[in-house]
C-alpha positions in Angstrom: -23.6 18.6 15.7 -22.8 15.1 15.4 -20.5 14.3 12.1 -20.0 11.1 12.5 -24.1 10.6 12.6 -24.5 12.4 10.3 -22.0 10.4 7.9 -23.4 6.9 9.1 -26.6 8.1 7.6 -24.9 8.6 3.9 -23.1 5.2 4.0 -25.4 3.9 0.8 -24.6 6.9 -1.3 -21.2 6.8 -0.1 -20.5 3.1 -1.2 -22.1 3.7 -4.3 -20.0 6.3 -5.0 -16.5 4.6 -4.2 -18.1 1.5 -6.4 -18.5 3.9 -9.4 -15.2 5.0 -9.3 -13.5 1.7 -8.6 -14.8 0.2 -11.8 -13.4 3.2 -14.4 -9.7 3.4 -12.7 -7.5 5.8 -14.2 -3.9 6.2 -14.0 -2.0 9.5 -14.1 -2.3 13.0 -14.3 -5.7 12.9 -17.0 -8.7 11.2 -15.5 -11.6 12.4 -17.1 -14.0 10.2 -15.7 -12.9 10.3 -12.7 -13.2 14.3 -12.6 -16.3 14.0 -14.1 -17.8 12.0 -11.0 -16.3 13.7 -8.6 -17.8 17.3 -10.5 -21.7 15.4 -10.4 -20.7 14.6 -6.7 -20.3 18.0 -5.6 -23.1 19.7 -7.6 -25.3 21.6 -6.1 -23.0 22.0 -2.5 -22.6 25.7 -2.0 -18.6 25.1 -3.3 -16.6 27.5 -5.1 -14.7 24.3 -7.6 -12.3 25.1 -10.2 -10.3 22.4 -12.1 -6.9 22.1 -12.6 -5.0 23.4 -16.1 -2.2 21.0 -16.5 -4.0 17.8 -14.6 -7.4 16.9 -13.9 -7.8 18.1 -10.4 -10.7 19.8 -8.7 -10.6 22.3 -6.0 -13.4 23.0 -4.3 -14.2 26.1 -1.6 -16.8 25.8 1.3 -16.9 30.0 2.6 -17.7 29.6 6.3 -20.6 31.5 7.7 -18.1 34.1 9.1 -14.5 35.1 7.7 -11.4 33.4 9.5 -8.4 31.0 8.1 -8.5 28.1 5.8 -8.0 24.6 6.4 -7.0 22.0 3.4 -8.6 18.6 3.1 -6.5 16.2 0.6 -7.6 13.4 -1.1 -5.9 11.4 -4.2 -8.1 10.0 -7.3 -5.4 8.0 -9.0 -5.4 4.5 -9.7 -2.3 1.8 -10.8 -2.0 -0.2 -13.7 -2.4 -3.6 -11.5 -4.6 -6.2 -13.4 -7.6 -6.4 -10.6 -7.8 -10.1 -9.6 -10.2 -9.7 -6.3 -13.6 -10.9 -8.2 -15.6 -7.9 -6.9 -18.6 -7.5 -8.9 -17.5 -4.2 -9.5 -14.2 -4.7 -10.4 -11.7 -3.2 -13.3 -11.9 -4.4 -16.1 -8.9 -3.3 -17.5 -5.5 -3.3 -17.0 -5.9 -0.6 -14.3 -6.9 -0.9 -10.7 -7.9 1.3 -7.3 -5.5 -1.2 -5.7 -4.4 1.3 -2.9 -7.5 2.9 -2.0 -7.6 5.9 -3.5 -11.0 5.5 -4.6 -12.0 5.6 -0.7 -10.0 8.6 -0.3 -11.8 11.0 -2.9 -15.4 9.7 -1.3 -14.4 10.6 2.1 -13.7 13.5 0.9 -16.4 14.2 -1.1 -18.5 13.2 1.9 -16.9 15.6 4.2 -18.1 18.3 1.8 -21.5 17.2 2.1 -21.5 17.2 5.9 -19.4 20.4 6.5 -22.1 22.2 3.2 -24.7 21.2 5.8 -23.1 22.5 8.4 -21.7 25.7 6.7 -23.9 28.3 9.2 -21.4 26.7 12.3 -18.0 27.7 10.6 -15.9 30.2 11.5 -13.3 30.3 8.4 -13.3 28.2 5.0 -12.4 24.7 3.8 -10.3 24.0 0.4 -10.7 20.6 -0.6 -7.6 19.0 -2.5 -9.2 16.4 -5.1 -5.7 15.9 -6.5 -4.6 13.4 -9.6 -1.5 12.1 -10.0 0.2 10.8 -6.6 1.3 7.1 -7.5 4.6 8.8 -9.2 3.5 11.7 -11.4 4.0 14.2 -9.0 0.1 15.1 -9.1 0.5 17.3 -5.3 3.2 19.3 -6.7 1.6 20.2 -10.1 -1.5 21.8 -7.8 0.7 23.8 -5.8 2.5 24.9 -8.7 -1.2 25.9 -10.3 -2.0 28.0 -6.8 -4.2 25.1 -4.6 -2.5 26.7 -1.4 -4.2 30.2 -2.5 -7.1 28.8 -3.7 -9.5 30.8 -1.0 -7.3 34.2 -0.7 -5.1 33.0 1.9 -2.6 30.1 2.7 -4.3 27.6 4.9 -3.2 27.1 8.9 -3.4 23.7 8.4 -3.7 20.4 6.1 -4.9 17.1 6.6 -5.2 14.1 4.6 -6.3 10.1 5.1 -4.8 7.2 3.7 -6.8 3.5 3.8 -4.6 0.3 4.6 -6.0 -2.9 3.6 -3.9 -4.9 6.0 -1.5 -4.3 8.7 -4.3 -2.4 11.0 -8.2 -3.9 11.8 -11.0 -1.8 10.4 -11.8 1.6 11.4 -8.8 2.0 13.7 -6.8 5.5 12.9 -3.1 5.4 13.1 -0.6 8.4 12.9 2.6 10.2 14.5 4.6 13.4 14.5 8.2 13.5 12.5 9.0 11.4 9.8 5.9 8.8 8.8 6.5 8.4 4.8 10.2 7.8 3.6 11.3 10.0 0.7 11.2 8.5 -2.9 14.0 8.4 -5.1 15.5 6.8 -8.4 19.1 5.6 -9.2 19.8 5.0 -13.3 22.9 3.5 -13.6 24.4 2.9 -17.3 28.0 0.7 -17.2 29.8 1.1 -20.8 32.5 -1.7 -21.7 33.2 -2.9 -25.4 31.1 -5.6 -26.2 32.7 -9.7 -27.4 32.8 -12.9 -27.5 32.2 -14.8 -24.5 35.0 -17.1 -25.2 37.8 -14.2 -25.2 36.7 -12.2 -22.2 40.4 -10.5 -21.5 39.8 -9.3 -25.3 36.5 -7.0 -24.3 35.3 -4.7 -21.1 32.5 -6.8 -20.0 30.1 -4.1 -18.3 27.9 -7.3 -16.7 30.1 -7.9 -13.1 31.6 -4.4 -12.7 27.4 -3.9 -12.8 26.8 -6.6 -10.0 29.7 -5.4 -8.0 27.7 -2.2 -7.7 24.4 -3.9 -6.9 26.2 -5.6 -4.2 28.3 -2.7 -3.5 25.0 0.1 -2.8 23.4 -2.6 -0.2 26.8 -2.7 1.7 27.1 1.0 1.5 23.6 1.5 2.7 23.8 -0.9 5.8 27.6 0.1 6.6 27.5 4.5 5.6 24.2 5.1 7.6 22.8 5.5 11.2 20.8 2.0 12.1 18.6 4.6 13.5 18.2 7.2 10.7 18.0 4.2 8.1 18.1 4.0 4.4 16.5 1.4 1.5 18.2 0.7 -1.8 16.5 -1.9 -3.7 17.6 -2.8 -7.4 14.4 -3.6 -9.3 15.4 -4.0 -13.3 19.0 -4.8 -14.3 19.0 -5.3 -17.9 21.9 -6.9 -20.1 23.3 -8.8 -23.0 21.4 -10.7 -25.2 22.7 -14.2 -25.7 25.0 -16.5 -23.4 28.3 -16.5 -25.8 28.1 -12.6 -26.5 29.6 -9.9 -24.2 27.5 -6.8 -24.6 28.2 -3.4 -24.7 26.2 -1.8 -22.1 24.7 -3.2 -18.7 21.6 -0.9 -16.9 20.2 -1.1 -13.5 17.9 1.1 -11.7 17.0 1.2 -7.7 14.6 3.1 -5.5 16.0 4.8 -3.1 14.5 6.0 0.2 15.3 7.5 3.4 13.9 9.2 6.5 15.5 12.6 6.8 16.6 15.3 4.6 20.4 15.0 5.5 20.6 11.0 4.8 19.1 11.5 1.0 21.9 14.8 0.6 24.3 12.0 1.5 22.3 9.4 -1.0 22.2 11.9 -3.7 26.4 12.0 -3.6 27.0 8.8 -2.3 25.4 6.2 -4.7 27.1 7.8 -7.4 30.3 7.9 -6.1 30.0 3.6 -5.3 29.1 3.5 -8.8 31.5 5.6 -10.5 34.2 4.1 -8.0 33.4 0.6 -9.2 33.7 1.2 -13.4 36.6 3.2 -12.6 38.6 0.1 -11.0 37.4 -1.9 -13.8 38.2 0.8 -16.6 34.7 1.5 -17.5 32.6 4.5 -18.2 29.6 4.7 -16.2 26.4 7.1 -15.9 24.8 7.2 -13.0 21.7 9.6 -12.4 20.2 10.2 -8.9 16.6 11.8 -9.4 14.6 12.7 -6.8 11.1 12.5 -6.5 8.9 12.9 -3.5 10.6 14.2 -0.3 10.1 12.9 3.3 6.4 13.2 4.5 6.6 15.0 7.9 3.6 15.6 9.9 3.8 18.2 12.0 4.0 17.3 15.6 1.4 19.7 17.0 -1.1 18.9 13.7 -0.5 15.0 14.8 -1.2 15.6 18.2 -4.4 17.6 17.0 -5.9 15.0 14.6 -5.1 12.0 17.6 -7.1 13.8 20.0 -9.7 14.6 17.4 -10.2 10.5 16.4 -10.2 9.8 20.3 -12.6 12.9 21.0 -15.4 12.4 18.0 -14.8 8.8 17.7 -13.8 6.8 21.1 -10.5 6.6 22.5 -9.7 2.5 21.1 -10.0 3.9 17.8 -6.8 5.5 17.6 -3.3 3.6 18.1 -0.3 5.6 17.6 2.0 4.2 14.6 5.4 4.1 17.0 7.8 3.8 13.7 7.7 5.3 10.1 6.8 3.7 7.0 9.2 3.2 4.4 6.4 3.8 1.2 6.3 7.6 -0.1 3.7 10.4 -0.5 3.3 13.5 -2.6 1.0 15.1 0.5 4.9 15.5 1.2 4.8 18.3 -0.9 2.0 20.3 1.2 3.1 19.4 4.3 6.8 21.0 3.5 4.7 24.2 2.5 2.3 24.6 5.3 2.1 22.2 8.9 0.1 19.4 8.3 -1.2 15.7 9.5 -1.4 12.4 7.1 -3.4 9.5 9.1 -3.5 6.4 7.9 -7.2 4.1 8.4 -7.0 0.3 8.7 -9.6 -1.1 6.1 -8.9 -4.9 6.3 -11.4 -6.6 4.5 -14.1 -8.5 6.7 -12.8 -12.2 7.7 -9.4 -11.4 6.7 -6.7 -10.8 9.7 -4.4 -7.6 9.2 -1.2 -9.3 9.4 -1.6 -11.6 6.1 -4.2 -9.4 4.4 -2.9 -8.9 0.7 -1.3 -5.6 1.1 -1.8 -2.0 -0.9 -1.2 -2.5 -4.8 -1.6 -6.1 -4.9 -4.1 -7.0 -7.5 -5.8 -8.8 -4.8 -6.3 -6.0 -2.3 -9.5 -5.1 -1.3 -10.6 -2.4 1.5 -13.9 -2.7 4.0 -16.1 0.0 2.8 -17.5 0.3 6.3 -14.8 2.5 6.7 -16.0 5.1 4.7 -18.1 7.3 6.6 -15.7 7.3 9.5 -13.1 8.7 7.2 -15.6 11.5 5.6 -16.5 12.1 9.4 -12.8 12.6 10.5 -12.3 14.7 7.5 -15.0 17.4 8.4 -14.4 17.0 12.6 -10.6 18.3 11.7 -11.5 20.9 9.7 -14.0 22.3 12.1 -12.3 21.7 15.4 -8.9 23.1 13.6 -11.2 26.4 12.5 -12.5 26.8 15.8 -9.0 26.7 17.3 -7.5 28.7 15.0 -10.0 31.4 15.4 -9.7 31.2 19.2 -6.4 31.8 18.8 -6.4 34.7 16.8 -9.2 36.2 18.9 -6.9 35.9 22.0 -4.2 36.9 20.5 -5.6 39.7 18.3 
């Protein structure tokens, strides 16, 4: 069988579906419509779908001709509340916006069901499609797993995969991956400084809260560049810092918050003690009270080195050996496919989807209101999607034949 073929030849429904589900966006854990369309896009494929209790996923079965293990196929429906601003016909209209491609994502992977349904007599084992909600910050991967996804067909799957569309960066329908760390972890630091409020006039007779506040902005970059390995790096970036509301008045309270992320699970142990400490270091010499929360939220995304290796020498194999380009360093944004791939070994690989006459390296990036992705792109991902899961099957049941 040829895959790819076979997905070239649904391009037109394909497009049509990512262009339905670009214009109703929805952000979160609840997307109703968006479940809806992927539900009509699935019916009548020999799939055993369920839908999520807490969330509005959908998991979907494909049972193999004959038994053997499972392999998971991921893909995220969420959208972002970005303003769409790229003058697509079929743009948002509201206040909500596909702006990172997830909309490609969950038809590639609706597409892969359609080819691997049609090609359900040449599997050995079953496929468990992961149509999850939720990923931009809600947690959506871990809410599945916590609802059974991983069990979904009777046993854990050998393997997981997922795709994830750039819109700059990398030219169209080039595949890009590596072993080890490729997503940083995702954290938040709340930090709350207490003084006693005054006029700005009498300084000495209040505890401003304002530069003990900075000194700790200043202080967490210092202590990330000057605490941490140059190569096992860290990022601390202060987004909001919120104070005071008038020039002449001292206030009582000054609040920042910062992301924090890092590449390895011993760097964020040392985070999760070490920004705090800065911080409570800091009101202490100035005789404040300070509360300062570290919550974690998505952990480092770690392919598995033999899973990488495996879904490189499937793009080269099924697709031609240009179209895959090894990504030599990690990228510092996070994923919740972090959460699978810490459960069971696993591959993310990323697909450049520059718009046409655009160059990658000034293409507006994932979650600008102005990205857009090259839907050409979209029946190489569905045909990646169903090439791993075969190939991996086929391996996997070789090896328990040998073996058994």
């Amino acid at each position: 069988m040829n895959l790819l073929d076979d997905a070239n030849a649904l391009s037109d429904d394909l497009t049509h579906l990512r262009r339905r589900l670009h214009a109703v966006p929805e952000v979160g854990l609840d997307l109703p419509r968006t479940q809806e369309t992927v539900l009509a896009a699935l019916d009548g494929l020999p799939l055993d779908v369920t839908t999520g209790d807490s969330l509005t996923s959908v998991t979907a079965v494909l049972r193999g001709a004959t038994p053997g293990p499972t392999v998971l196929l991921r893909g995220d429906m969420d959208a972002l509340p970005v303003a769409e601003r790229t003058g697509l016909p079929f743009a948002a209209p509201e206040e909500r916006m596909h702006a990172c491609g997830h909309d490609l994502h969950t038809t590639m992977l609706a597409g892969a069901a359609r080819l691997l349904a049609a090609h359900r007599d040449r599997l050995a084992g079953d496929v468990l499609f992961m149509f999850q909600p939720g990923e931009e910050g809600y947690d959506g991967a871990g809410r599945m797993l916590a609802e059974g996804v991983l069990d979904a067909t009777g046993e854990r799957p050998v393997a997981a995969y997922a795709l994830h569309v750039m819109s700059h960066t990398y030219p169209t329908g080039v595949f890009t991956g590596r072993g080890g760390p490729l997503l940083a972890s995702s954290n938040v630091l709340n930090v709350t400084v207490r003084g006693a409020g005054g006029h700005g006039s009498l300084p000495h007779r209040a505890k401003d809260p304002i530069p003990a506040a900075c000194e700790m902005v200043t202080a967490l970059q210092t202590y990330a560049t000057r605490a941490f390995d140059i190569f096992d790096p860290v990022v601390i970036t202060v987004g909001t810092f919120r104070a005071g509301t008038a020039t002449n008045i001292i206030p009582d309270t000054a609040t920042f918050s910062a992301t924090v992320r890092s590449f390895s699970a011993a760097s964020l142990a040392r985070l999760r003690d070490g920004t705090v400490a800065v911080c409570q270091g800091i009101a202490a010499a100035h005789g404040l009270e300070v509360t300062a929360e570290f919550n974690e939220q998505y952990p480092v995304t770690v392919n598995d080195a033999a899973e990488a290796t495996f879904a490189a020498d499937t793009v080269r194999e099924a697709m031609g050996e240009e179209r895959y380009v090894p990504l030599e360093n990690p990228i510092p944004g996070a994923e919740d496919f972090s959460r699978v791939v810490d459960e069971i070994p696993g591959a993310m690989v990323f697909l450049g989807a520059t718009p046409v006459g655009a160059a990658p390296e000034s293409a507006p990036a994932n979650h600008s209101p102005l990205a857009t992705f090259d839907e050409s792109v979209l029946p190489a991902g569905a045909a990646l999607y169903a090439e791993l899961a075969v190939r991996r099957l086929a391996t996997a049941t070789a090896t328990a034949a040998a073996t058994g």
